[in-house]
N, CA, C and O atoms as CSV, one atom per row, in Angstrom:
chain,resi,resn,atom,element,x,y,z
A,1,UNK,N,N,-16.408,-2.585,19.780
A,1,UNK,CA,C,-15.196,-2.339,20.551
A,1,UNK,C,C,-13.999,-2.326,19.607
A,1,UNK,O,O,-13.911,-2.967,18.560
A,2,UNK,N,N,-13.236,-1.634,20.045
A,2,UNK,CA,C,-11.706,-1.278,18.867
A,2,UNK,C,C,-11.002,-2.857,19.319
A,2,UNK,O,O,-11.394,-3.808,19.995
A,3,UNK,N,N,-10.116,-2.627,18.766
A,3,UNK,CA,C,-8.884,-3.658,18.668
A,3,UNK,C,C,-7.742,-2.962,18.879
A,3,UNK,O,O,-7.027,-2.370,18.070
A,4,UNK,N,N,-7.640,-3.102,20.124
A,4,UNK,CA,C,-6.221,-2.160,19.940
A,4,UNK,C,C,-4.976,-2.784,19.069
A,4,UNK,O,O,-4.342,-2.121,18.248
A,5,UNK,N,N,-4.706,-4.284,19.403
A,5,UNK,CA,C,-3.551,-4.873,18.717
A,5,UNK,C,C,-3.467,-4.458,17.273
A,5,UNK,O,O,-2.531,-3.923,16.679
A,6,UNK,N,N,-4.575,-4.798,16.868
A,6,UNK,CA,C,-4.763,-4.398,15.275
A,6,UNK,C,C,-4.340,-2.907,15.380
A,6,UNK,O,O,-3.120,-2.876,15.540
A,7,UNK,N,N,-4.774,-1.896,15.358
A,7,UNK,CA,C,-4.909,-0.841,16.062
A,7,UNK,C,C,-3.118,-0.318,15.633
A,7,UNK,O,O,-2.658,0.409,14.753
A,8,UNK,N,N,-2.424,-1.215,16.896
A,8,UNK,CA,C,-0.952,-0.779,17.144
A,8,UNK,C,C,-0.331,-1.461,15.606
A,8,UNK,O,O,0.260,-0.833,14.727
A,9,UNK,N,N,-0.619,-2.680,15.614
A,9,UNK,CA,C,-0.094,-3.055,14.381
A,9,UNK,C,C,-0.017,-2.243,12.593
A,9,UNK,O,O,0.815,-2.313,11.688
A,10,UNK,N,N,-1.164,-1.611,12.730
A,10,UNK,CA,C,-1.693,-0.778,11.885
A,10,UNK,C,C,-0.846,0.582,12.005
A,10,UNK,O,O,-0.446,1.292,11.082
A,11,UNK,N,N,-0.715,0.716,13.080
A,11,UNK,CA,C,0.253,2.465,13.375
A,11,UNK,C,C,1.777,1.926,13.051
A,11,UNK,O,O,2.414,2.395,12.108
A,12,UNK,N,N,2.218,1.072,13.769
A,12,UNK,CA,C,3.572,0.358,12.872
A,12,UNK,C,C,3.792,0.012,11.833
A,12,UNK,O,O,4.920,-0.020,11.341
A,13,UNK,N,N,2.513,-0.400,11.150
A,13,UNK,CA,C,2.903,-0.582,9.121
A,13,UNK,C,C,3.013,0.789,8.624
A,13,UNK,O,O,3.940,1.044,7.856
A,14,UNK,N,N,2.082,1.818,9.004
A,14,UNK,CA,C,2.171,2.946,8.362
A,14,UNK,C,C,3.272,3.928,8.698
A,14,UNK,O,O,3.545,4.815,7.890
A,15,UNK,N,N,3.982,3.810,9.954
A,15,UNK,CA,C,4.943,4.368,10.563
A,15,UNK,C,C,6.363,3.877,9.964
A,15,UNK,O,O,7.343,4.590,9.747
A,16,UNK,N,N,6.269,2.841,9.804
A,16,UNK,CA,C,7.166,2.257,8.559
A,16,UNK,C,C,7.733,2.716,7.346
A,16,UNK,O,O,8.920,2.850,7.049
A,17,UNK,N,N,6.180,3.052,6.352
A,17,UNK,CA,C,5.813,3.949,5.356
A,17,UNK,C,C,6.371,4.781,5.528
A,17,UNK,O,O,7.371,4.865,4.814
A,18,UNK,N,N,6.167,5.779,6.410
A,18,UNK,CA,C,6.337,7.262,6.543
A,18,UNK,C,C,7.596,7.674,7.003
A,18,UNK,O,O,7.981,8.825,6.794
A,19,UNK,N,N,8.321,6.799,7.646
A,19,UNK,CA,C,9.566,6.980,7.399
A,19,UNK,C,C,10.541,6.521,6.682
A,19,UNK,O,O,11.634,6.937,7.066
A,20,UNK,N,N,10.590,5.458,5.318
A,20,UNK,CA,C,10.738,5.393,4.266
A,20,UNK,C,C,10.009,6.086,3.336
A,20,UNK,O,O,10.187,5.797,2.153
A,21,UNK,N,N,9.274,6.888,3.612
A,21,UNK,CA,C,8.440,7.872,2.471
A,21,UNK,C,C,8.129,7.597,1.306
A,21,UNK,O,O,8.594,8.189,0.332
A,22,UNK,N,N,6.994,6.318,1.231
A,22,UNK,CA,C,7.234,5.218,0.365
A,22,UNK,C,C,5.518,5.826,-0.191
A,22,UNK,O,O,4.596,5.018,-0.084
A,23,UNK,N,N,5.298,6.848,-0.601
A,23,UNK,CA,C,3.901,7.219,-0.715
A,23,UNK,C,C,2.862,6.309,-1.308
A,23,UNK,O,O,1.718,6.203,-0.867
A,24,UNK,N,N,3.402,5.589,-2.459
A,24,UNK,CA,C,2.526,4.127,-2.566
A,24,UNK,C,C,2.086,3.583,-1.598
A,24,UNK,O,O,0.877,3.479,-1.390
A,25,UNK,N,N,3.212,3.029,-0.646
A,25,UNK,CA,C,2.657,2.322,0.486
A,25,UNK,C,C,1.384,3.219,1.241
A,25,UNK,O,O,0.228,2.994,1.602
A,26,UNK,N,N,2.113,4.097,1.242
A,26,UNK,CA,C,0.954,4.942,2.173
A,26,UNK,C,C,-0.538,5.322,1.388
A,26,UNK,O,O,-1.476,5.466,2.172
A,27,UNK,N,N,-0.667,5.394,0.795
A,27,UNK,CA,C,-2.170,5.443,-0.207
A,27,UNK,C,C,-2.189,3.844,-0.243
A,27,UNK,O,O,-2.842,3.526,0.751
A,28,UNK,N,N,-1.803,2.738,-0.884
A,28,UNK,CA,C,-2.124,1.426,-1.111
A,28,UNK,C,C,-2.939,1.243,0.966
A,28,UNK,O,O,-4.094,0.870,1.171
A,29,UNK,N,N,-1.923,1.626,2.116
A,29,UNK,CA,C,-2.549,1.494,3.390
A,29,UNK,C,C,-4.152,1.924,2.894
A,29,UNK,O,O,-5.237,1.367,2.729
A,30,UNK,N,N,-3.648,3.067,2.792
A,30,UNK,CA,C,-5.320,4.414,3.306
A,30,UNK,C,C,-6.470,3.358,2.551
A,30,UNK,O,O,-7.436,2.802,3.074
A,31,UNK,N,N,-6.146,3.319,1.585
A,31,UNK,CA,C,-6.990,2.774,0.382
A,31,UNK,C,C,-7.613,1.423,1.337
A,31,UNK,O,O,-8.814,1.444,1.603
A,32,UNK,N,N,-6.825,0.353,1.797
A,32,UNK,CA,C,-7.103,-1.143,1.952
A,32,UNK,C,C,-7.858,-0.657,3.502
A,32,UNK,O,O,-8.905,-1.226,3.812
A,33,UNK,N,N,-7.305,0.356,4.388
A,33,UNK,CA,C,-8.278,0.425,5.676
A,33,UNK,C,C,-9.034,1.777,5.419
A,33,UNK,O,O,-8.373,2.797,5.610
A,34,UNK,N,N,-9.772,1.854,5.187
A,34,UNK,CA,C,-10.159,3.142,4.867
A,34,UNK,C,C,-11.339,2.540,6.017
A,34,UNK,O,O,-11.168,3.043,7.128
A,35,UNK,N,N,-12.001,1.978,5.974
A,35,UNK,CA,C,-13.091,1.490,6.735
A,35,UNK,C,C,-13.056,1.625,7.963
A,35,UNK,O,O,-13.871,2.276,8.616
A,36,UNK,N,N,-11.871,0.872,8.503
A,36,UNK,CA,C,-11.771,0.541,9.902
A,36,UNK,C,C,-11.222,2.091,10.368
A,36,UNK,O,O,-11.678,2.628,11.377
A,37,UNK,N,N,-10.195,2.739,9.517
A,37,UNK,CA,C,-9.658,4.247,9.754
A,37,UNK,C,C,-10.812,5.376,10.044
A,37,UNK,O,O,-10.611,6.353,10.765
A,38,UNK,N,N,-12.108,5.087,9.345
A,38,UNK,CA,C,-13.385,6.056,9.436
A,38,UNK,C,C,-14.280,4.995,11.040
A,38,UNK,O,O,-15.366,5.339,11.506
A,39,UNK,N,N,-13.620,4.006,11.466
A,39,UNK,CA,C,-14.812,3.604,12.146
A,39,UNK,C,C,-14.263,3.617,13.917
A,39,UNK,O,O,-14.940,3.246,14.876
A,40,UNK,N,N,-12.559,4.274,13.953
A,40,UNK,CA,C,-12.450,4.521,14.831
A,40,UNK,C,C,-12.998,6.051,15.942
A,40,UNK,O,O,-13.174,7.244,15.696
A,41,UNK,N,N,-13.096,5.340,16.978
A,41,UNK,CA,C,-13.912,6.350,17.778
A,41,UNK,C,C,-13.275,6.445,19.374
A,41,UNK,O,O,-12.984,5.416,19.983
A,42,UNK,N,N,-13.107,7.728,19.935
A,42,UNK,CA,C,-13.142,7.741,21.432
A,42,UNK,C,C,-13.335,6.549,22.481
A,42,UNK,O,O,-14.431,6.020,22.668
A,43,UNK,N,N,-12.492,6.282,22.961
A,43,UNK,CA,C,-12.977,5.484,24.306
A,43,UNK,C,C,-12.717,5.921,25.696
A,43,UNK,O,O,-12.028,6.806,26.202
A,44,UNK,N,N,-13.657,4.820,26.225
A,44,UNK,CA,C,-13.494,5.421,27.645
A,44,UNK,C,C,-12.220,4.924,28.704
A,44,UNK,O,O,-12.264,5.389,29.843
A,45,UNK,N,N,-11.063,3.969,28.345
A,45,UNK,CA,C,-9.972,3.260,28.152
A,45,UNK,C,C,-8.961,4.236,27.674
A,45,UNK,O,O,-8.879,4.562,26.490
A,46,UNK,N,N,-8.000,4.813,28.851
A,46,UNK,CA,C,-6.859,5.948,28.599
A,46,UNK,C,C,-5.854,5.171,27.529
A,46,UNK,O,O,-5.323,5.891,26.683
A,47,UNK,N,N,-5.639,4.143,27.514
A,47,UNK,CA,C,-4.930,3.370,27.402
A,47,UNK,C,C,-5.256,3.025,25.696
A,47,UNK,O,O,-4.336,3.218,24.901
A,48,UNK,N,N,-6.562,2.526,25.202
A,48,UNK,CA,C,-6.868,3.439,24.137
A,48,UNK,C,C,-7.003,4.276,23.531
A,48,UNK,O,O,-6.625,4.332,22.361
A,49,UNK,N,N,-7.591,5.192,24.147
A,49,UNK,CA,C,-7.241,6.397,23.619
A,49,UNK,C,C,-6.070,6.694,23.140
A,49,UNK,O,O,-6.039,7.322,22.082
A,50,UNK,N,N,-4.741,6.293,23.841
A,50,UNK,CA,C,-3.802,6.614,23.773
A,50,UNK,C,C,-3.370,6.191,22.348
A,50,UNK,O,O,-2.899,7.056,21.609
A,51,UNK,N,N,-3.512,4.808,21.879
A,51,UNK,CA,C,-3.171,4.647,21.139
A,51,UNK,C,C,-3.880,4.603,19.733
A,51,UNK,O,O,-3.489,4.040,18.710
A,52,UNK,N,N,-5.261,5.491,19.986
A,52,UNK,CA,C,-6.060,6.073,19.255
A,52,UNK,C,C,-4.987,7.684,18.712
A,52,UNK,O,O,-4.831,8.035,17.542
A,53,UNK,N,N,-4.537,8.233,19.664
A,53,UNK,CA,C,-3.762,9.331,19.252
A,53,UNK,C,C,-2.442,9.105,18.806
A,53,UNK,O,O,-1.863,10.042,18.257
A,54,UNK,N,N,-1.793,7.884,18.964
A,54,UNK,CA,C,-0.437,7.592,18.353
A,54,UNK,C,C,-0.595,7.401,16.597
A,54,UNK,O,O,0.230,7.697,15.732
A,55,UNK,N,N,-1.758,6.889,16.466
A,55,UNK,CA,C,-2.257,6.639,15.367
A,55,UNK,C,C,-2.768,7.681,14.320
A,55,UNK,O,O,-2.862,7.528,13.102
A,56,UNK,N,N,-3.079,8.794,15.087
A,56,UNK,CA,C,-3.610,9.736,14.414
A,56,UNK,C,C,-2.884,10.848,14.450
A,56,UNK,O,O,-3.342,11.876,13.950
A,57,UNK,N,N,-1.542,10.829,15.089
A,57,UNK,CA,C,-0.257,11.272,14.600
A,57,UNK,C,C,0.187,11.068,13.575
A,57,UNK,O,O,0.346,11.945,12.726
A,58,UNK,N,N,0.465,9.941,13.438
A,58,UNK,CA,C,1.648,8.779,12.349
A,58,UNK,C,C,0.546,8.925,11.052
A,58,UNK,O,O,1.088,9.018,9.950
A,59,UNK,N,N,-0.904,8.954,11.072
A,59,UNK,CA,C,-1.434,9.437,9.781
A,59,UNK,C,C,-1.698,10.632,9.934
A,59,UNK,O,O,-2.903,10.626,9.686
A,60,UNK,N,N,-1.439,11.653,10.164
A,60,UNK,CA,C,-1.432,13.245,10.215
A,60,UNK,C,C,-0.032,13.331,9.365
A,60,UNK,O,O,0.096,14.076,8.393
A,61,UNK,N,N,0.889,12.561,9.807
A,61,UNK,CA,C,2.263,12.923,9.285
A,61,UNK,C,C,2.348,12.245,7.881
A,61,UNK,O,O,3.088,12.791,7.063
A,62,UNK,N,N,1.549,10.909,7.438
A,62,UNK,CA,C,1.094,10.259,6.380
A,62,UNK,C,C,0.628,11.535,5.237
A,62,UNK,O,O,1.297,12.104,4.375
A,63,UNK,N,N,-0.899,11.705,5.675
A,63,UNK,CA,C,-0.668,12.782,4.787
A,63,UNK,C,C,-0.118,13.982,4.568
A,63,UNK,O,O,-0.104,14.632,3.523
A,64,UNK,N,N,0.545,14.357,6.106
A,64,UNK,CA,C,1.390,15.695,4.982
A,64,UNK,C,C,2.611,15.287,4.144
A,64,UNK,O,O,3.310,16.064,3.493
A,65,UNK,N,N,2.750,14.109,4.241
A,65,UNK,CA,C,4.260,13.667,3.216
A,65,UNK,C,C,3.404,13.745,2.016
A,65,UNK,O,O,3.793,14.670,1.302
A,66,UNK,N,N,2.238,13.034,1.451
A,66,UNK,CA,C,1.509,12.728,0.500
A,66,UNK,C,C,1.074,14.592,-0.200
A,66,UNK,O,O,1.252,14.989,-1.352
A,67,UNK,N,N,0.681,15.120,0.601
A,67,UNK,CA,C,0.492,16.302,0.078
A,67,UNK,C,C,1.400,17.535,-0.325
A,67,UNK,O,O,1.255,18.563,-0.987
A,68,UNK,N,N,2.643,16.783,0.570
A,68,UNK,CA,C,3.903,17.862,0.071
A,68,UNK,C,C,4.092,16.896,-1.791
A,68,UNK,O,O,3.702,17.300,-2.887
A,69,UNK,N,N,4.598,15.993,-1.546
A,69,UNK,CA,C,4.863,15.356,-2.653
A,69,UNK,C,C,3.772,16.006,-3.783
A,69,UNK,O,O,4.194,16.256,-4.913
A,70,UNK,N,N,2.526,16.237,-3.477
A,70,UNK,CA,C,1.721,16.581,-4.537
A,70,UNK,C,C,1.910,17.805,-5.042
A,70,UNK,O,O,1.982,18.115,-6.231
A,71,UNK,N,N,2.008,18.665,-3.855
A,71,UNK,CA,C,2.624,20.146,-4.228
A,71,UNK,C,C,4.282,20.070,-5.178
A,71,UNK,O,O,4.359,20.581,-6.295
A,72,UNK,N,N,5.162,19.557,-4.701
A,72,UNK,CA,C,6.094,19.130,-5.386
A,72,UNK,C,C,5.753,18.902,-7.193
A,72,UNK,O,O,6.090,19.492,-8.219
A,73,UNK,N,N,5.053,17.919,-6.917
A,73,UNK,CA,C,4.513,17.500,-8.561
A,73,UNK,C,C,3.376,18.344,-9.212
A,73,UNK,O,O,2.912,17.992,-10.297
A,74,UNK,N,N,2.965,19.342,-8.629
A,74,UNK,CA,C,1.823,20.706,-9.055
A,74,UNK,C,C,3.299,21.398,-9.610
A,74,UNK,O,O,3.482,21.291,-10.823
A,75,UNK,N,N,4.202,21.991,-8.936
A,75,UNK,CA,C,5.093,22.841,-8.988
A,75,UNK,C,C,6.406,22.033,-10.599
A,75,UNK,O,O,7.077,22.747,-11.344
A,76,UNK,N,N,6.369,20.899,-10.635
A,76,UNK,CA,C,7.353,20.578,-11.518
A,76,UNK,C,C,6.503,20.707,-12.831
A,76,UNK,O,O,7.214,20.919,-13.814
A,77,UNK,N,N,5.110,20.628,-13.101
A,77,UNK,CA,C,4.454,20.468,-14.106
A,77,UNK,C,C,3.777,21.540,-14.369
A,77,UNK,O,O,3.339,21.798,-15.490
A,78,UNK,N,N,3.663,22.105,-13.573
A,78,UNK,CA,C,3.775,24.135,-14.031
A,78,UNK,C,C,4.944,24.163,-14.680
A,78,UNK,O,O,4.897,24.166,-15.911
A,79,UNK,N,N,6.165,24.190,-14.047
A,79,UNK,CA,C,7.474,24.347,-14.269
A,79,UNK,C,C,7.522,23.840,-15.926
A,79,UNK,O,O,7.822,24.705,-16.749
A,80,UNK,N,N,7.280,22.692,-16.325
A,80,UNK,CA,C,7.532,21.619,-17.816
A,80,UNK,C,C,6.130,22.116,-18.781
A,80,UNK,O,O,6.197,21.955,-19.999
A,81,UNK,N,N,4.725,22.795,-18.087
A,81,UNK,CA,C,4.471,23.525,-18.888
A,81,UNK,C,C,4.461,24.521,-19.288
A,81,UNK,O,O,3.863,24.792,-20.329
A,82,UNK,N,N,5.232,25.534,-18.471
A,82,UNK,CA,C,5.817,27.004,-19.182
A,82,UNK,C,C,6.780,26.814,-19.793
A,82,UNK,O,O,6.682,27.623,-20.716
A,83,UNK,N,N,8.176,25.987,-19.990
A,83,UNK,CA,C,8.976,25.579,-20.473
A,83,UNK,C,C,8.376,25.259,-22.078
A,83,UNK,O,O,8.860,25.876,-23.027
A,84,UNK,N,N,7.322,24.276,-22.273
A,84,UNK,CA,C,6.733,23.817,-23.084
A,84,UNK,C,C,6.236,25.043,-24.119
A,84,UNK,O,O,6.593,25.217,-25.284
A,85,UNK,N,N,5.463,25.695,-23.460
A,85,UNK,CA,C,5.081,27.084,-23.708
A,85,UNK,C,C,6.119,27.705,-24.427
A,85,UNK,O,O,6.001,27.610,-25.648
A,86,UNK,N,N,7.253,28.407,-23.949
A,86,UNK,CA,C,8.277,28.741,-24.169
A,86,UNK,C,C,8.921,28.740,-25.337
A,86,UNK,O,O,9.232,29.709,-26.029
A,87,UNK,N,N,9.189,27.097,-25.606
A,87,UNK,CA,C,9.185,26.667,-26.641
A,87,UNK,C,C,8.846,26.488,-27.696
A,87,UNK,O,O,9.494,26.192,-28.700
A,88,UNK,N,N,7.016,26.783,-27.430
A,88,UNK,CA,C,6.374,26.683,-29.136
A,88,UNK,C,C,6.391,28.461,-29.535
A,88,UNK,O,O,6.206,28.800,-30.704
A,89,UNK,N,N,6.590,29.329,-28.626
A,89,UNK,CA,C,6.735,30.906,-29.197
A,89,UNK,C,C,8.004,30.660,-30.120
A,89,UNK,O,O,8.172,31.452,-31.047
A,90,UNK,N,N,8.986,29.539,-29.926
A,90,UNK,CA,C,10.702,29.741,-30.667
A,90,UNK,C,C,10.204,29.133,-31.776
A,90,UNK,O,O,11.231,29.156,-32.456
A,91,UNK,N,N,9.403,28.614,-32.454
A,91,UNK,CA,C,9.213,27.561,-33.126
A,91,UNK,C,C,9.295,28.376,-34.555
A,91,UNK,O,O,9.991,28.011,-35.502
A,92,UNK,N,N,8.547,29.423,-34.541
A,92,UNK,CA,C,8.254,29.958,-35.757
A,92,UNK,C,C,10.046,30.658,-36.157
A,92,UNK,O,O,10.373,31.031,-37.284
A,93,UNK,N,N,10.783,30.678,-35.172
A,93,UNK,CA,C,12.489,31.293,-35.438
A,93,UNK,C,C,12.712,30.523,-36.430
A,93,UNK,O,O,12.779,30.771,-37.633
A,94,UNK,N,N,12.849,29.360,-35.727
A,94,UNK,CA,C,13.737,28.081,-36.281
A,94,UNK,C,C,13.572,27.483,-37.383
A,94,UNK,O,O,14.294,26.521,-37.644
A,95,UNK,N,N,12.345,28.017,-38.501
A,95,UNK,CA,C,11.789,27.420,-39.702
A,95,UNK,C,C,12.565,29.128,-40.376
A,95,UNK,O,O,13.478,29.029,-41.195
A,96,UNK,N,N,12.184,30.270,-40.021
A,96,UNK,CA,C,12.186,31.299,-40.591
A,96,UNK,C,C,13.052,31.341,-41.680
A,96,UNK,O,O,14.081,30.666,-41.654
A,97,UNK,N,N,12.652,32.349,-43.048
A,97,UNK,CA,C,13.327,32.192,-43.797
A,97,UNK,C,C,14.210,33.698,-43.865
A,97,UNK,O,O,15.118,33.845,-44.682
């Protein structure tokens, strides 16, 4: 049987997270419940359920912050290695005799 308290308590730490956009927090969460997060399931309790889907909002929105941020950091390190790039074509100028 679920726990809902745990349950709600769990959607309020991470809801926390996610609106301080604290992406540590939010991976350090995923990471420490990963268990109980894979072992939730359907019930026959609307009332759970319900807060089976509040939950699986607030981490839907978890990871798309986590995955924008990653795209973000794909895009700056393309960016610092064409720059990089860039730079070693000038290299042979700057010695030239």
């Amino acid at each position: 049987m679920l726990d809902t308290a745990y349950l709600v308590e769990l959607t309020d730490e991470l809801e926390a997270s996610v609106q301080g956009q604290d992406v540590d927090s939010i991976l350090q969460f995923c990471e420490q419940h990963d268990t109980f997060i894979r072992s939730i399931q359907p019930s026959n309790d609307a009332g759970v359920n319900q807060a089976i889907k509040e939950f699986a909002q607030v981490h839907q929105r978890a990871l798309e912050l986590v995955e924008n941020l990653h795209t973000v950091m794909q895009n700056e390190l393309f960016k610092s290695t064409k720059t990089r790039q860039g730079v070693i074509q000038y290299k042979g100028v700057k010695h030239a005799k």
